[in-house]
mmCIF file of the N, C-alpha and C atoms, coordinates in Angstrom:
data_MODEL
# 
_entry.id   MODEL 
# 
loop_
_atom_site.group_PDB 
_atom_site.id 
_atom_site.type_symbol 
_atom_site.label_atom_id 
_atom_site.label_alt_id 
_atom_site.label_comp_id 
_atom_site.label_asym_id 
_atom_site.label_entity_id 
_atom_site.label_seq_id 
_atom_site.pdbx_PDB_ins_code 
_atom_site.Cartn_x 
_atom_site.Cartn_y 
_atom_site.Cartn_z 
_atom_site.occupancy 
_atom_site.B_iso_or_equiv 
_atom_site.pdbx_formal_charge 
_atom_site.auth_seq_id 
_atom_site.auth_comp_id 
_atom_site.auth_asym_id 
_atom_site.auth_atom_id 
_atom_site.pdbx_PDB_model_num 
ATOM 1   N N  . UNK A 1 1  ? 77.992 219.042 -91.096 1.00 0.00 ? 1  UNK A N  1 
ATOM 2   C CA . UNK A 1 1  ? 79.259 219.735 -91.028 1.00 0.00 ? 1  UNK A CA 1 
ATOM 3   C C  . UNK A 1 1  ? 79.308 220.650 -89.817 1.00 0.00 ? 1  UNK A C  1 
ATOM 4   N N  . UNK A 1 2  ? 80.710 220.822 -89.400 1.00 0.00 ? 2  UNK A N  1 
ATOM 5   C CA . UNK A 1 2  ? 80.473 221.972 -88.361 1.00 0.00 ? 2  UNK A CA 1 
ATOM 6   C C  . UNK A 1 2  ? 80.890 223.337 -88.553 1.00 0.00 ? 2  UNK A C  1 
ATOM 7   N N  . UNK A 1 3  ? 80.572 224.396 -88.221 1.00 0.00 ? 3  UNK A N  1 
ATOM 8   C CA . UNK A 1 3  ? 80.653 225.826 -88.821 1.00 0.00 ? 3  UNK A CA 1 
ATOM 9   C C  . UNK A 1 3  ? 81.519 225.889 -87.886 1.00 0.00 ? 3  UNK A C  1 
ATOM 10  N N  . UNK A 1 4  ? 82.875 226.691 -88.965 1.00 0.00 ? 4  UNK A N  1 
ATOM 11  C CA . UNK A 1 4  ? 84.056 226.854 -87.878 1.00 0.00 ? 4  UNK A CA 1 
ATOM 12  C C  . UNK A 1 4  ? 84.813 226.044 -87.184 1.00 0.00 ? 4  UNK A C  1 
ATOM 13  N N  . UNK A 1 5  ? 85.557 226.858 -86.131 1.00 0.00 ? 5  UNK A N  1 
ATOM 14  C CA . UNK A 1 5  ? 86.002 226.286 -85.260 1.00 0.00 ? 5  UNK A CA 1 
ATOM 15  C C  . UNK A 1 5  ? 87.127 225.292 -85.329 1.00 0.00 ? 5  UNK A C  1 
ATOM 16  N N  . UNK A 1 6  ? 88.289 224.641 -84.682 1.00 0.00 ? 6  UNK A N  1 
ATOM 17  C CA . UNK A 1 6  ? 89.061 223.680 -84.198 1.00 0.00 ? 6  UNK A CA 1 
ATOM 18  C C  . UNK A 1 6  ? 89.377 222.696 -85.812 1.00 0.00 ? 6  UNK A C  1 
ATOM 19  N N  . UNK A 1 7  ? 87.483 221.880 -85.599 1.00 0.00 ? 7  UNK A N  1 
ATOM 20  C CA . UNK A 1 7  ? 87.776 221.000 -86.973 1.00 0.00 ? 7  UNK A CA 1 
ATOM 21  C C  . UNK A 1 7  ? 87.048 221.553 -88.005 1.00 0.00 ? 7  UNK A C  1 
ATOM 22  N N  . UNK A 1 8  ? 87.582 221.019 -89.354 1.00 0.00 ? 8  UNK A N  1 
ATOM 23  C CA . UNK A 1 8  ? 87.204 221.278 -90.309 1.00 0.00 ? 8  UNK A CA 1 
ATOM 24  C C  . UNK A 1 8  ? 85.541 220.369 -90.615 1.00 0.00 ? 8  UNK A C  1 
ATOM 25  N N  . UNK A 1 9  ? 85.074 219.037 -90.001 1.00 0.00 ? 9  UNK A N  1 
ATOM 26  C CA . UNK A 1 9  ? 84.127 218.834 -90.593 1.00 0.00 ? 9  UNK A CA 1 
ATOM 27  C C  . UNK A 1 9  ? 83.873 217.322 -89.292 1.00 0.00 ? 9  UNK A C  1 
ATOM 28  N N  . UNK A 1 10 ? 82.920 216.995 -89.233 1.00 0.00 ? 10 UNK A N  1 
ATOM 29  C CA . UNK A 1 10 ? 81.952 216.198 -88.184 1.00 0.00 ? 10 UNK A CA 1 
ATOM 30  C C  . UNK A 1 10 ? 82.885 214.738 -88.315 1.00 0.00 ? 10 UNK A C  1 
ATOM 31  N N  . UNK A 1 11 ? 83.724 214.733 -89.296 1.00 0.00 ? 11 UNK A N  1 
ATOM 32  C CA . UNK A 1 11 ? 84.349 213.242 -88.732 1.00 0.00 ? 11 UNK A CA 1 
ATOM 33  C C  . UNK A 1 11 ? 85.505 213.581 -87.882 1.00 0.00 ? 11 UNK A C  1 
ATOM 34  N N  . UNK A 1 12 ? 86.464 214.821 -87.971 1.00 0.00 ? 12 UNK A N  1 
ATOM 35  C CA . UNK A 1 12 ? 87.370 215.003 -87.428 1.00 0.00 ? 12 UNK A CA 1 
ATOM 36  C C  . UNK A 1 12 ? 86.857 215.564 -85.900 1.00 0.00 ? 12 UNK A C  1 
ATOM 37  N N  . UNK A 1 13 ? 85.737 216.175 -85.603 1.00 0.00 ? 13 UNK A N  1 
ATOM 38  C CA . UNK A 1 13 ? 85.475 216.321 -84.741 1.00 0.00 ? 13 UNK A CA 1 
ATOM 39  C C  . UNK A 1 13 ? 84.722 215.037 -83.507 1.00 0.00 ? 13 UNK A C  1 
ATOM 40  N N  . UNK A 1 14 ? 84.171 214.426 -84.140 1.00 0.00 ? 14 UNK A N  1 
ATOM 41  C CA . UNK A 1 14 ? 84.340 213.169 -83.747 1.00 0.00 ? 14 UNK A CA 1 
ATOM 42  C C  . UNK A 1 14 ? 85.404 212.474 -83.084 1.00 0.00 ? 14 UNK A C  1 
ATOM 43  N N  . UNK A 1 15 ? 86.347 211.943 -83.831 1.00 0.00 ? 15 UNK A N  1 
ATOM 44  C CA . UNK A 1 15 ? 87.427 211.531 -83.557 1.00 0.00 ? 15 UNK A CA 1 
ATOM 45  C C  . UNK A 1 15 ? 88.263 212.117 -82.814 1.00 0.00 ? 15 UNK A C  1 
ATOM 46  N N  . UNK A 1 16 ? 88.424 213.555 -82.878 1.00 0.00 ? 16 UNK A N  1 
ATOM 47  C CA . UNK A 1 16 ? 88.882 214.634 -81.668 1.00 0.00 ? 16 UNK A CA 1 
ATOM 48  C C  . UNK A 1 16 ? 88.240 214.177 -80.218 1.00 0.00 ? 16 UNK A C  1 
ATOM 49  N N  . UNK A 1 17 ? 86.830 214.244 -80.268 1.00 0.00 ? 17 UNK A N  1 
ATOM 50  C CA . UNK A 1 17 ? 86.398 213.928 -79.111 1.00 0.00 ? 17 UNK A CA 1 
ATOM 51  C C  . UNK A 1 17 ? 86.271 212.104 -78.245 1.00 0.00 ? 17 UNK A C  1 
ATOM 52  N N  . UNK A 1 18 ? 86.792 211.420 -78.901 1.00 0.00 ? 18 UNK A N  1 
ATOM 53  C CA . UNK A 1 18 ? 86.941 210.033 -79.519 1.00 0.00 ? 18 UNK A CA 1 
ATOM 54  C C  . UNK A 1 18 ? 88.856 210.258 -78.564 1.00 0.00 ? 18 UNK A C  1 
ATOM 55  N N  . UNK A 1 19 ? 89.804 210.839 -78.829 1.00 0.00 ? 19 UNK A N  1 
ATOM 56  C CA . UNK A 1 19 ? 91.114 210.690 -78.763 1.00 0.00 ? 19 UNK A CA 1 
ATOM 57  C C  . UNK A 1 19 ? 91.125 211.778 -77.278 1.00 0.00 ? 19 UNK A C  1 
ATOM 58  N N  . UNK A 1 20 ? 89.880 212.660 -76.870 1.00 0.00 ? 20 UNK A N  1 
ATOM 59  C CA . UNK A 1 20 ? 90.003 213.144 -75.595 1.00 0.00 ? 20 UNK A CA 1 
ATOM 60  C C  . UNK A 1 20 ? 90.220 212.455 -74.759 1.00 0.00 ? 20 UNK A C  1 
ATOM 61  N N  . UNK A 1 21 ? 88.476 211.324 -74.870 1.00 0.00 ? 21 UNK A N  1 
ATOM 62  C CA . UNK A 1 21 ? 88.330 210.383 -73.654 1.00 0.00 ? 21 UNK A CA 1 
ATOM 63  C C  . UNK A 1 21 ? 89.723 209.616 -73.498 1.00 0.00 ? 21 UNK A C  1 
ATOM 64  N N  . UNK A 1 22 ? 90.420 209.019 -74.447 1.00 0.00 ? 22 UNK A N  1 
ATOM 65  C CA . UNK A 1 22 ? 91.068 208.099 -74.074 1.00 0.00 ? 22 UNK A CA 1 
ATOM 66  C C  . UNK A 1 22 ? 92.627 208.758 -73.831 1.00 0.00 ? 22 UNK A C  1 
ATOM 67  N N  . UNK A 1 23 ? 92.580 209.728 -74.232 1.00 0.00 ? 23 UNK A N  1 
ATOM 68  C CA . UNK A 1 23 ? 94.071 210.496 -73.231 1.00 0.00 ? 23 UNK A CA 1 
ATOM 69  C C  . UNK A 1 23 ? 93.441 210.664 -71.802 1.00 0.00 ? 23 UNK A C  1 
ATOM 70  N N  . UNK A 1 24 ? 92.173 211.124 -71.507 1.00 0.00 ? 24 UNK A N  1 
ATOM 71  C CA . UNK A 1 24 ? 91.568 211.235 -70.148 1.00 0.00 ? 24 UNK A CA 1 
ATOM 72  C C  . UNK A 1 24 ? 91.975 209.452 -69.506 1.00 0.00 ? 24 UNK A C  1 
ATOM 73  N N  . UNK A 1 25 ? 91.457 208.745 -70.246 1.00 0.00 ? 25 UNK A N  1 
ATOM 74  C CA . UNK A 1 25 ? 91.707 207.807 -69.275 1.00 0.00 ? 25 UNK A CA 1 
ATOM 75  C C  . UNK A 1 25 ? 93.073 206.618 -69.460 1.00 0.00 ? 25 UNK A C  1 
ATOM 76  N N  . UNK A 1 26 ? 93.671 207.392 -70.440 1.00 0.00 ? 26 UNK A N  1 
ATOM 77  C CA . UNK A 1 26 ? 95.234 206.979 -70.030 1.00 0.00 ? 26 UNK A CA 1 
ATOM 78  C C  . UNK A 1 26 ? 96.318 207.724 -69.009 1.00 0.00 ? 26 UNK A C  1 
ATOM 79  N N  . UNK A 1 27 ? 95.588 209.157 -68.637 1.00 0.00 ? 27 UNK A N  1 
ATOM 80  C CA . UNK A 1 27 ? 96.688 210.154 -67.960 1.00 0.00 ? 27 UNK A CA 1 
ATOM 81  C C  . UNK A 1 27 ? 95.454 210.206 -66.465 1.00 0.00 ? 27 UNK A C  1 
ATOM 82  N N  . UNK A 1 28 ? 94.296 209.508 -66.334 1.00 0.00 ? 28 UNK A N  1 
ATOM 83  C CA . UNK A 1 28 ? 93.814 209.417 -64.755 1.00 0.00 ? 28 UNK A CA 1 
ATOM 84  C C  . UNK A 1 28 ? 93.341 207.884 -64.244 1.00 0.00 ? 28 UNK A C  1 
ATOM 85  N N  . UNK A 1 29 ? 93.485 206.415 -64.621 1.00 0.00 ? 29 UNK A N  1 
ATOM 86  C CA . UNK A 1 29 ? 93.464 205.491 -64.750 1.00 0.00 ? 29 UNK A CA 1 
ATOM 87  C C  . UNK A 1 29 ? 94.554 204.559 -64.341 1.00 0.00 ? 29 UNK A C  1 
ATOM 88  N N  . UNK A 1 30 ? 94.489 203.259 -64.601 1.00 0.00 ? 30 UNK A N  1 
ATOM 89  C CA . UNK A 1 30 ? 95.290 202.203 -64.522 1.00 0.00 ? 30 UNK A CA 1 
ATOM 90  C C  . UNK A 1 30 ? 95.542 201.245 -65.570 1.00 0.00 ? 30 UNK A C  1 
ATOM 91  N N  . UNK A 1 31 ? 94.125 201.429 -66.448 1.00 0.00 ? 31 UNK A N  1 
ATOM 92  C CA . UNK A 1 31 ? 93.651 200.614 -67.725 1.00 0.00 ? 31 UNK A CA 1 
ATOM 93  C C  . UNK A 1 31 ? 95.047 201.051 -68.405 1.00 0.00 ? 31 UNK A C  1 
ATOM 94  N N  . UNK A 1 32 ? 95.440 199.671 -68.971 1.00 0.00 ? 32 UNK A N  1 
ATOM 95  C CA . UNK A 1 32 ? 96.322 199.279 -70.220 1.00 0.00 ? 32 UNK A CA 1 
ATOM 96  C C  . UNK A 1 32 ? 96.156 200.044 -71.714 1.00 0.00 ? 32 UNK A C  1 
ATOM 97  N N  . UNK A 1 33 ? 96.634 201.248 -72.020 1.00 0.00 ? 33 UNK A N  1 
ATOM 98  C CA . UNK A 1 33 ? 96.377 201.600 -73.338 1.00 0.00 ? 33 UNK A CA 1 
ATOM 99  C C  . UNK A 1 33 ? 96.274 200.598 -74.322 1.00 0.00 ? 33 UNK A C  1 
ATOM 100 N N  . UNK A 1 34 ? 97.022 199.675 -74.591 1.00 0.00 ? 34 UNK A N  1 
ATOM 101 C CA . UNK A 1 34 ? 97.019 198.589 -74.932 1.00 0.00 ? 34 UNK A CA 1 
ATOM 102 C C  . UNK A 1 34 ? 95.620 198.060 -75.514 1.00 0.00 ? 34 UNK A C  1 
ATOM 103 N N  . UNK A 1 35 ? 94.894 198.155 -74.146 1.00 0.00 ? 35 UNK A N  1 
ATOM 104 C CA . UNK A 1 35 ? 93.583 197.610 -74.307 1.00 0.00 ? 35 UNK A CA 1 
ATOM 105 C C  . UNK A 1 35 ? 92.216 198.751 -74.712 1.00 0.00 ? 35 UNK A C  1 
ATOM 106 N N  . UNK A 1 36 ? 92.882 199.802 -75.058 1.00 0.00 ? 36 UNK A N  1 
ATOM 107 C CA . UNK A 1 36 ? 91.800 201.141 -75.435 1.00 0.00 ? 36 UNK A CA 1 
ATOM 108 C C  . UNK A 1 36 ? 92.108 201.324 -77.056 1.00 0.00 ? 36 UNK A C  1 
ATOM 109 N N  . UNK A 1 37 ? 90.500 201.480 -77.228 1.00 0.00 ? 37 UNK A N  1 
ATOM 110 C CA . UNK A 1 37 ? 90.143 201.287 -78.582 1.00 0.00 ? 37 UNK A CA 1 
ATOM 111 C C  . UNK A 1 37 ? 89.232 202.576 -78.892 1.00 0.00 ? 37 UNK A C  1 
ATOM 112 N N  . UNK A 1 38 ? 89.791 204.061 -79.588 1.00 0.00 ? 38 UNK A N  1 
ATOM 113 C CA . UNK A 1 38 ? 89.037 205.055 -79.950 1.00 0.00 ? 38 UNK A CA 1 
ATOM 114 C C  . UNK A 1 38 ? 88.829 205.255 -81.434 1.00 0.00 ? 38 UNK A C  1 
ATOM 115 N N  . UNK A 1 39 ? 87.627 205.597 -81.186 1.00 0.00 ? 39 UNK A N  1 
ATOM 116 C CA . UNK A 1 39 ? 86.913 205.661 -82.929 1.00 0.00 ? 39 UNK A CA 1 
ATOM 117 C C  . UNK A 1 39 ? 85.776 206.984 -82.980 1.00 0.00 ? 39 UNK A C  1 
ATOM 118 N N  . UNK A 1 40 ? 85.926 207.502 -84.135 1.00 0.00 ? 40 UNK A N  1 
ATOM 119 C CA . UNK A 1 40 ? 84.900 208.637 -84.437 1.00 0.00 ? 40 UNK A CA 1 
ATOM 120 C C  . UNK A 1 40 ? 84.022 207.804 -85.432 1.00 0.00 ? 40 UNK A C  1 
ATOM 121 N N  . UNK A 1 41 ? 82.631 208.529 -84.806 1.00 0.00 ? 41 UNK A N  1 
ATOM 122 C CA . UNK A 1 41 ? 81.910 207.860 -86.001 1.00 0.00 ? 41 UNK A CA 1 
ATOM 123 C C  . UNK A 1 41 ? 80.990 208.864 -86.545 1.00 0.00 ? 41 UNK A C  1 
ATOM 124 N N  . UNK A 1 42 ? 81.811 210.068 -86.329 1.00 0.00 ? 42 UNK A N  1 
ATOM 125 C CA . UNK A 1 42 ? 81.088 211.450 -87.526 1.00 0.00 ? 42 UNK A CA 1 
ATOM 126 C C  . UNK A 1 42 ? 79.387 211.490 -87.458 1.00 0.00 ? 42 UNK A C  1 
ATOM 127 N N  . UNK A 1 43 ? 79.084 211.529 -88.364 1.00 0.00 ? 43 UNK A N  1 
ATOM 128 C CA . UNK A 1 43 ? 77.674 211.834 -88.603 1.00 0.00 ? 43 UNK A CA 1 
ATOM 129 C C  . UNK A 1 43 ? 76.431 210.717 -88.593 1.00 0.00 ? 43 UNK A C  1 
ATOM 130 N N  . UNK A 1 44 ? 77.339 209.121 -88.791 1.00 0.00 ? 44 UNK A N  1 
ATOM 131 C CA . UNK A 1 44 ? 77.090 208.388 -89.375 1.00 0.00 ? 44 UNK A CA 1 
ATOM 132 C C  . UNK A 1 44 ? 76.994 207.136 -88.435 1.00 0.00 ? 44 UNK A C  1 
ATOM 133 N N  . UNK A 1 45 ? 76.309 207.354 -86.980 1.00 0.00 ? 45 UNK A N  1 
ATOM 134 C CA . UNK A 1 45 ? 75.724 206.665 -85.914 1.00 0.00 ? 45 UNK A CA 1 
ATOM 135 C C  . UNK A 1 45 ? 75.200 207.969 -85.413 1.00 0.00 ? 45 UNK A C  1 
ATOM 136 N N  . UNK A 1 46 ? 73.926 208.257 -85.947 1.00 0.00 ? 46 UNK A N  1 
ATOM 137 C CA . UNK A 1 46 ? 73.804 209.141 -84.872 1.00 0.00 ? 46 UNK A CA 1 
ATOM 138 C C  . UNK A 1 46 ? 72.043 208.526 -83.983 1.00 0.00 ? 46 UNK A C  1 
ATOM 139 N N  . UNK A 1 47 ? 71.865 208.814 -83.144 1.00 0.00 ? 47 UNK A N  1 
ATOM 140 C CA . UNK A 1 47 ? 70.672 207.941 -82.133 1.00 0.00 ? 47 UNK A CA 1 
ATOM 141 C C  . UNK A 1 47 ? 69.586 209.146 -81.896 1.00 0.00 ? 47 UNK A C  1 
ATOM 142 N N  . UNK A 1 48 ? 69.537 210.317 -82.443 1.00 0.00 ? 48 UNK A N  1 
ATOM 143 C CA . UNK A 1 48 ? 68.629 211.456 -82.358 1.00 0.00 ? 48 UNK A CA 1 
ATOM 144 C C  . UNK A 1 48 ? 69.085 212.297 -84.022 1.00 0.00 ? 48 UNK A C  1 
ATOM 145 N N  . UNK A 1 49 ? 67.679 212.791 -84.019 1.00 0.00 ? 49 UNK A N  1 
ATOM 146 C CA . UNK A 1 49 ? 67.283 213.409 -84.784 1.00 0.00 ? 49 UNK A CA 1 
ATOM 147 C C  . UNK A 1 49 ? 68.327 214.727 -85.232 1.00 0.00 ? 49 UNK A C  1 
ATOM 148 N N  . UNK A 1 50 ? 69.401 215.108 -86.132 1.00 0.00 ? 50 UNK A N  1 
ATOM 149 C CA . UNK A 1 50 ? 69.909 216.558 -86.090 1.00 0.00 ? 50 UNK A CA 1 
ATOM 150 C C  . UNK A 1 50 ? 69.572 217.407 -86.642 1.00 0.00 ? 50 UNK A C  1 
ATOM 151 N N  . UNK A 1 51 ? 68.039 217.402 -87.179 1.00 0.00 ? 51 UNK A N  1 
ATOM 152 C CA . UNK A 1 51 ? 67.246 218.767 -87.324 1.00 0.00 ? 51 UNK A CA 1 
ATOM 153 C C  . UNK A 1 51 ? 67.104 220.040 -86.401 1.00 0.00 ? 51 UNK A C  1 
ATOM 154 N N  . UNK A 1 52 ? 67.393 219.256 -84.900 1.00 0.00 ? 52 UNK A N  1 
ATOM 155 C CA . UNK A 1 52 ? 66.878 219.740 -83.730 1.00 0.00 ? 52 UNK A CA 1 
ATOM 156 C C  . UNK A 1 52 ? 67.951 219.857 -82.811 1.00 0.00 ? 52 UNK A C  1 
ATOM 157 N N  . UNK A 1 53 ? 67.738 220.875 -82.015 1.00 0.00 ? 53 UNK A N  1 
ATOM 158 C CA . UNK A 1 53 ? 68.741 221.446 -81.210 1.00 0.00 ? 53 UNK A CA 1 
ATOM 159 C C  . UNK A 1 53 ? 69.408 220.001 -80.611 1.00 0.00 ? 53 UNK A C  1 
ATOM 160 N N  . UNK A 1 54 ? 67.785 220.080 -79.569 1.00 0.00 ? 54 UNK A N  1 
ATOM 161 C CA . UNK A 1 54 ? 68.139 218.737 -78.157 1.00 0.00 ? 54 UNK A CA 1 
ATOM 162 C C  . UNK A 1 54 ? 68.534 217.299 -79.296 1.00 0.00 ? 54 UNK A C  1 
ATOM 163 N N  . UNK A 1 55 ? 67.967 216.979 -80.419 1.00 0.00 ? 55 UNK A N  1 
ATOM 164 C CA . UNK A 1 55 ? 68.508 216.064 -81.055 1.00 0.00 ? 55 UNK A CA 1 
ATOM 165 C C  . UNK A 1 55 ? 70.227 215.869 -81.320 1.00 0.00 ? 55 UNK A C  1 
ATOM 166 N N  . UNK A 1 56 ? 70.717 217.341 -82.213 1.00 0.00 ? 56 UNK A N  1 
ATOM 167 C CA . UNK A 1 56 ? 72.133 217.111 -81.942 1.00 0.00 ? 56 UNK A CA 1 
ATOM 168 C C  . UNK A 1 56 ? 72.869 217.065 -80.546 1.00 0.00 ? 56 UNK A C  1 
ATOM 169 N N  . UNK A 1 57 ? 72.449 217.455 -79.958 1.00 0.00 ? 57 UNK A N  1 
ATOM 170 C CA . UNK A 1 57 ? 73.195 217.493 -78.500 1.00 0.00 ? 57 UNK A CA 1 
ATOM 171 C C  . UNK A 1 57 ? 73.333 216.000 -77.683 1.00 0.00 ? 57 UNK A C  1 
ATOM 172 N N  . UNK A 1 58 ? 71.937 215.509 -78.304 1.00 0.00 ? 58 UNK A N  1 
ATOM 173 C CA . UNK A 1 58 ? 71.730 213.771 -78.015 1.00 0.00 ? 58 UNK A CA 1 
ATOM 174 C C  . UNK A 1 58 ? 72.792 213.205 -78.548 1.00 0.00 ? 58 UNK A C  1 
ATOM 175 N N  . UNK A 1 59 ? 73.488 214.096 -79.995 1.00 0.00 ? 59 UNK A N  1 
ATOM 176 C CA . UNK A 1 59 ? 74.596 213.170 -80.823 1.00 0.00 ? 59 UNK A CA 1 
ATOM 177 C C  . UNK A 1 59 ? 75.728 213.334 -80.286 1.00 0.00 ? 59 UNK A C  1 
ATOM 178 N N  . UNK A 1 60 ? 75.896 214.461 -79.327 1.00 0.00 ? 60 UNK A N  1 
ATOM 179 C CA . UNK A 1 60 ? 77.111 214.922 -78.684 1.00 0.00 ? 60 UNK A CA 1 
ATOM 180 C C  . UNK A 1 60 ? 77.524 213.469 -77.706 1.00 0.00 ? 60 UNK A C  1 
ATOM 181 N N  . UNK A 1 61 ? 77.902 212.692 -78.053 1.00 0.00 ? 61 UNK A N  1 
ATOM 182 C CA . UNK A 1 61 ? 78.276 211.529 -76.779 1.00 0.00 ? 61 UNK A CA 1 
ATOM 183 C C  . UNK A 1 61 ? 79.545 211.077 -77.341 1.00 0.00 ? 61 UNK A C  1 
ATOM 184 N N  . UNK A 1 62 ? 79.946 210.522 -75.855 1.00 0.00 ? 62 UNK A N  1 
ATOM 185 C CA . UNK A 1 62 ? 81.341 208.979 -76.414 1.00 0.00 ? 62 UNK A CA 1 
ATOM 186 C C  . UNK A 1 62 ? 80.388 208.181 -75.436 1.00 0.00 ? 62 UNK A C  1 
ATOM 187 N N  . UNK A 1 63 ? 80.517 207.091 -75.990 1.00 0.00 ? 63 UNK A N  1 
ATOM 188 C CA . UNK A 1 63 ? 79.955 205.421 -75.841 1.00 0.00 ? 63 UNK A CA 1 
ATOM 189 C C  . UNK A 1 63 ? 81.507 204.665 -75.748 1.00 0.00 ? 63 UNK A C  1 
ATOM 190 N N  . UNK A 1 64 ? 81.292 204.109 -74.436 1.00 0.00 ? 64 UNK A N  1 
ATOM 191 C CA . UNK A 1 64 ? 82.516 203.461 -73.643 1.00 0.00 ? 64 UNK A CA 1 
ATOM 192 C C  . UNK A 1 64 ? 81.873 201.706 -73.824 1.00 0.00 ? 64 UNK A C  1 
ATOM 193 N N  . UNK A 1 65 ? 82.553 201.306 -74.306 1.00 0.00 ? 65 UNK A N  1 
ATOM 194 C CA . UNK A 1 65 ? 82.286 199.889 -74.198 1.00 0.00 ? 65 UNK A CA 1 
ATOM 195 C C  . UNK A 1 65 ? 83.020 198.946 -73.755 1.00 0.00 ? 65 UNK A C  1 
ATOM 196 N N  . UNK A 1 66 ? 82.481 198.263 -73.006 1.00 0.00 ? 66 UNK A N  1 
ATOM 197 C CA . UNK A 1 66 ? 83.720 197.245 -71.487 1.00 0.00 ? 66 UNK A CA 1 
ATOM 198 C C  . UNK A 1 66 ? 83.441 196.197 -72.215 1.00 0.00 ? 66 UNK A C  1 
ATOM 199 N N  . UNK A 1 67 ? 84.101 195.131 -72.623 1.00 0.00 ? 67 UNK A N  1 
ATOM 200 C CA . UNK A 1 67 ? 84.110 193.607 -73.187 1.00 0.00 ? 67 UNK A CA 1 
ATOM 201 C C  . UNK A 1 67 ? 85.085 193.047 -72.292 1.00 0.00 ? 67 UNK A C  1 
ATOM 202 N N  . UNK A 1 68 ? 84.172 191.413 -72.116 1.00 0.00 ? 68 UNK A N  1 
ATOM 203 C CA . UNK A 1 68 ? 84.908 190.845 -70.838 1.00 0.00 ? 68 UNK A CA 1 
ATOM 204 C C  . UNK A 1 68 ? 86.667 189.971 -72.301 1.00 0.00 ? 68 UNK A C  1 
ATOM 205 N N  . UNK A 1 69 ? 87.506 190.377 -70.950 1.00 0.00 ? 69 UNK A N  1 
ATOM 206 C CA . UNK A 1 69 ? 88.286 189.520 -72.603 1.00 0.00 ? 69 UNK A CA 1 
ATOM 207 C C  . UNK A 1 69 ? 88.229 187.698 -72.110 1.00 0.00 ? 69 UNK A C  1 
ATOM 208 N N  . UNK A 1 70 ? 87.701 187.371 -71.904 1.00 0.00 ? 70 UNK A N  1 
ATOM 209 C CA . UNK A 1 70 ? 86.878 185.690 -71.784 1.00 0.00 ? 70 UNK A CA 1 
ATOM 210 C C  . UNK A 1 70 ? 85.986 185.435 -72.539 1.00 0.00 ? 70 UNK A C  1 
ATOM 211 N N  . UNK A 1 71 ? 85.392 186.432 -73.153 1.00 0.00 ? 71 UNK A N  1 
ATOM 212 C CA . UNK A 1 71 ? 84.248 186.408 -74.056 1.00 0.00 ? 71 UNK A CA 1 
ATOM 213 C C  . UNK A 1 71 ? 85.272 186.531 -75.820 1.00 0.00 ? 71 UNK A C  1 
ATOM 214 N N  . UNK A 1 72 ? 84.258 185.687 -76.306 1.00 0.00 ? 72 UNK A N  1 
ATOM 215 C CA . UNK A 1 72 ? 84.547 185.151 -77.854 1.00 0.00 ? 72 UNK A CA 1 
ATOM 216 C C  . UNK A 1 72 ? 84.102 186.746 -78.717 1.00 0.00 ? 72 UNK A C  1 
ATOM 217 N N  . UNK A 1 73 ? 83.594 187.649 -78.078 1.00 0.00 ? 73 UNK A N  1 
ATOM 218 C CA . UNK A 1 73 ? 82.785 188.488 -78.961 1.00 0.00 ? 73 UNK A CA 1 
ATOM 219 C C  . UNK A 1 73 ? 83.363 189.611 -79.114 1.00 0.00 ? 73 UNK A C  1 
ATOM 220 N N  . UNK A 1 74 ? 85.102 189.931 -79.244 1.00 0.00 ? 74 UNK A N  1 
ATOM 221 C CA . UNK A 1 74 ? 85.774 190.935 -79.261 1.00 0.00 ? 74 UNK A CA 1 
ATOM 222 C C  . UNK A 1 74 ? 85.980 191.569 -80.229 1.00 0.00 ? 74 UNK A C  1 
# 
């Protein structure tokens, strides 16, 4: 959970930071909103440890993923 602040709890903050990137790269870009896909995934992908400082901070990310659209794997 997060103490305080903006959101009430780690999925909305997520997704907050999830709906930044992609106003960032609909208002400095060329990319097709169309083709932008944002998602929070709260607590529940996280790739480090959140016992630990540097661990949560590891969780602090957005993960941009480019798929060719020729590819079957969309």
């Amino acid at each position: 959970m997060t103490s305080g602040g903006k959101y009430s709890n780690n999925d909305e903050l997520s997704s907050g930071r999830a709906l930044s990137v992609f106003y960032y790269l609909c208002e400095n870009t060329n990319l097709d909103p169309a083709n932008l896909i944002h998602t929070g995934r709260g607590e529940y992908n996280p790739i480090a440890d959140n016992s630990t400082d540097e661990g949560r901070a590891r969780n602090r990310r957005v993960e941009i993923k480019i798929y060719n659209p020729l590819s079957s794997s969309y």
